[in-house]
Structures are given as structure tokens and as C-alpha cells.
C-alpha positions as CSV (number, residue, x, y, z in Angstrom):
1,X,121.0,120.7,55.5
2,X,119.5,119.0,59.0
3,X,121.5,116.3,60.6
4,X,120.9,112.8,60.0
5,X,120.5,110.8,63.1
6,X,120.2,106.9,62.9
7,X,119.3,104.7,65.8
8,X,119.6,101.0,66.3
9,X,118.3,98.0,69.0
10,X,120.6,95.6,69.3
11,X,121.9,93.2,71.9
12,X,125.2,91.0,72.6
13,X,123.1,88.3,71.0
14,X,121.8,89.8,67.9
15,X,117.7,89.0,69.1
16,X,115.8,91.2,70.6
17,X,112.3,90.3,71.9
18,X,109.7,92.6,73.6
19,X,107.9,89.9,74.8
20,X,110.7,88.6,76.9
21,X,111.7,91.8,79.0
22,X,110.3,95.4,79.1
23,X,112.4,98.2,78.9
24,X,112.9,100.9,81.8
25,X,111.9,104.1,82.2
26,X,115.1,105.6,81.2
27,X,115.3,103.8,77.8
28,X,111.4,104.8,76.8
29,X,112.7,108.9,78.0
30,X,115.5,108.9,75.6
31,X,113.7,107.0,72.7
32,X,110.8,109.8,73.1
33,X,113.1,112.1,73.0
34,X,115.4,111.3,69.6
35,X,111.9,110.5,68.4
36,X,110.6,114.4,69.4
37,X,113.2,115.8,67.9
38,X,112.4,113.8,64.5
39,X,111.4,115.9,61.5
40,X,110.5,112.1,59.8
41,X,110.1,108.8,61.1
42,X,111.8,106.0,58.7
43,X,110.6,102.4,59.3
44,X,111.1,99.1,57.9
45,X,107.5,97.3,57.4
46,X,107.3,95.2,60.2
47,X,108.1,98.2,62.7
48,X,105.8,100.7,60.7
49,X,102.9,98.3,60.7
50,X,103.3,98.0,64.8
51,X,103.6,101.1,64.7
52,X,100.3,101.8,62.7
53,X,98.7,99.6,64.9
54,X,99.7,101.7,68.4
């Protein structure tokens, strides 16, 4: 059996926005790398259809 690894945005307010700050470079290297590591992707349909659209 593989390990299950979950992984979350969230801030002290509960909203996040990408519109209203951009993330560093450190945060976009450790997304890329949970996301290399991935065997499967699983997305609610709002993130899966900006995700189609990238």
C-alpha cells in the first residue's frame, strides 16, 4: 500500500485569493515537488477545470 499524502491552502482568515498576492519561489518548489512525487492528482472541480485550462 503507497502512502496517502493530503495537502491543503489555507490562511488565518479562511480566503485565499491568487489575484491578491503571488506566492514565492519557495512555496511553487515545494508544491512541484509533493506534486512530482504524485502517482494521482485528486481535484475538486473548480481546481481541476483551472487546472485543465493551464
Amino acid at each position: 500500500m503507497r502512502p496517502l499524502r493530503y495537502s491543503i491552502n489555507v490562511t488565518l482568515d479562511g480566503c485565499i485569493d491568487h489575484r491578491e498576492a503571488f506566492a514565492d519561489e519557495e512555496l511553487h518548489r515545494r508544491a512541484a515537488e509533493n506534486i512530482s512525487r504524485a502517482d494521482a492528482l485528486l481535484f475538486g472541480r473548480v481546481t481541476y477545470q483551472m487546472m485543465a485550462e493551464a
